[in-house]
C-alpha distance (Angstrom), angle and dihedral (degrees) to the residues before:
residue distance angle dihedral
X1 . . .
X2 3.73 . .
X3 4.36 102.9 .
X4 3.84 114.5 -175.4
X5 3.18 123.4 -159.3
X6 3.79 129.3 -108.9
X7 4.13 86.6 -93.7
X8 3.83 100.5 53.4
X9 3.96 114.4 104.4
X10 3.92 105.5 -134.5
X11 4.08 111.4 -170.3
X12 3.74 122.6 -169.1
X13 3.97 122.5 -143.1
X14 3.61 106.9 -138.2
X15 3.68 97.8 -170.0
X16 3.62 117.2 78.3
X17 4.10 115.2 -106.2
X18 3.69 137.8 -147.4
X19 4.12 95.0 -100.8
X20 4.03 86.7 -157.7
X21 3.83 87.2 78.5
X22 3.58 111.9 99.8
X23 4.32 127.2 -160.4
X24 3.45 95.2 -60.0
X25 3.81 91.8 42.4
X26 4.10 94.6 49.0
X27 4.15 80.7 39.4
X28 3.54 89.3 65.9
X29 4.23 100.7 40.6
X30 3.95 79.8 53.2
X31 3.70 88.9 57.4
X32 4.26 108.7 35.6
X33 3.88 95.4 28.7
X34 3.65 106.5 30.5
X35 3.78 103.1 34.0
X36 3.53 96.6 -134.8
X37 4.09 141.0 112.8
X38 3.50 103.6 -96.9
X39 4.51 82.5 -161.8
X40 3.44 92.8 51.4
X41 4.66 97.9 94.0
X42 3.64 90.9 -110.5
X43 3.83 111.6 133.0
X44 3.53 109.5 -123.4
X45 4.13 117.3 -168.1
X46 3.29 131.0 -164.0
X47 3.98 134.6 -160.5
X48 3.87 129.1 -146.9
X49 4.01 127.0 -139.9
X50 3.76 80.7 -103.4
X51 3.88 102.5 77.6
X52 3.91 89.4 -146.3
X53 3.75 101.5 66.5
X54 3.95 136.8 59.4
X55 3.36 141.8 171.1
X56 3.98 137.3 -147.6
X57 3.29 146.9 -153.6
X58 4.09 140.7 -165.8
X59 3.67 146.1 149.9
X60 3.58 111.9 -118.6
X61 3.74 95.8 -172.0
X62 3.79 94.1 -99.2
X63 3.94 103.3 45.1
X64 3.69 147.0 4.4
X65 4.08 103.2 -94.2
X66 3.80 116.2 -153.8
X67 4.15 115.9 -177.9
X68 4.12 116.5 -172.0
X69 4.02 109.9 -157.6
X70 3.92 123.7 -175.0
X71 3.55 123.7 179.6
X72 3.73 118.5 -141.7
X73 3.28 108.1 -148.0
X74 4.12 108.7 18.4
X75 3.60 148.6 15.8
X76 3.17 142.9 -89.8
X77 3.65 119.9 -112.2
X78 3.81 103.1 -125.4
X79 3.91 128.6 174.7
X80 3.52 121.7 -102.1
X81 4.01 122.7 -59.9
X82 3.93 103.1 -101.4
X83 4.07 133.7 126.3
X84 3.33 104.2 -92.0
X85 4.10 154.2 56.4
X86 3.78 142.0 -79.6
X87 3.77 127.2 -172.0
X88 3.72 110.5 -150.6
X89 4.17 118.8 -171.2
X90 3.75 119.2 -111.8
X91 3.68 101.9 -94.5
X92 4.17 88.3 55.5
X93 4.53 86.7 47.3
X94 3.75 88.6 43.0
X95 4.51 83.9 55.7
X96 3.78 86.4 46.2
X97 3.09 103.4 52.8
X98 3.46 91.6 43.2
X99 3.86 98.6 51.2
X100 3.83 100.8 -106.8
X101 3.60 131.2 132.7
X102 4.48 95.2 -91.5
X103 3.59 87.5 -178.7
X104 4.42 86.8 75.4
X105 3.56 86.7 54.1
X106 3.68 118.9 106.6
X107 3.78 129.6 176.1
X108 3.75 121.0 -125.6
X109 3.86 112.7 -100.9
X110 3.96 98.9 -153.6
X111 4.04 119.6 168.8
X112 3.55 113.0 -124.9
X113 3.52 111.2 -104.7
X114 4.07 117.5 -90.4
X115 3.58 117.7 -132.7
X116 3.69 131.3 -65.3
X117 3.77 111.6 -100.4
């Protein structure tokens, strides 16, 4: 299981792709249709026509990473079909990835801590 940490950027592609592209493929949607730097260690994830598979994509520092996931039995729960991005936080990926509902998932809103006394 791929687990970013809190830092990572992790974007969602809400309009269905052509899964026959491959890294350099998804590379190149990341760049033209999503405006962003697909070398840059943001996670970027993809969805299929299918709602039960996805695809991602990341620079690990070394190479271009690309992880296929299809659930069996389910869905995933994706955001509505529009042009355009999302960037969830790693708790919601971490639900999407593992076929949960994301969309329940809220991050914690603590205050930073106030001085010692």
């Amino acid at each position: 299981m791929i687990a970013p940490s809190h830092t990572v950027r992790i974007f969602v592609a809400s309009d269905p792709v052509d899964f026959r592209k491959g890294h350099d493929g998804l590379a190149a949607l990341v760049q033209s249709h999503l405006r962003q730097k697909p070398f840059d260690g943001s996670v970027y994830v993809f969805r299929a026509k299918r709602a039960d598979r996805l695809k991602l994509i990341y620079w690990d520092g070394s190479g271009l990473v690309m992880a296929y996931k299809r659930l069996e039995d389910n869905s995933f729960k994706w955001p509505a079909i529009k042009n355009g991005v999302m960037r969830l936080e790693p708790a919601q990926f971490e639900a999407l990835f593992a076929g949960l509902d994301w969309r329940r998932v809220r991050p914690l809103e603590v205050a930073a801590p106030s001085a010692a006394e």
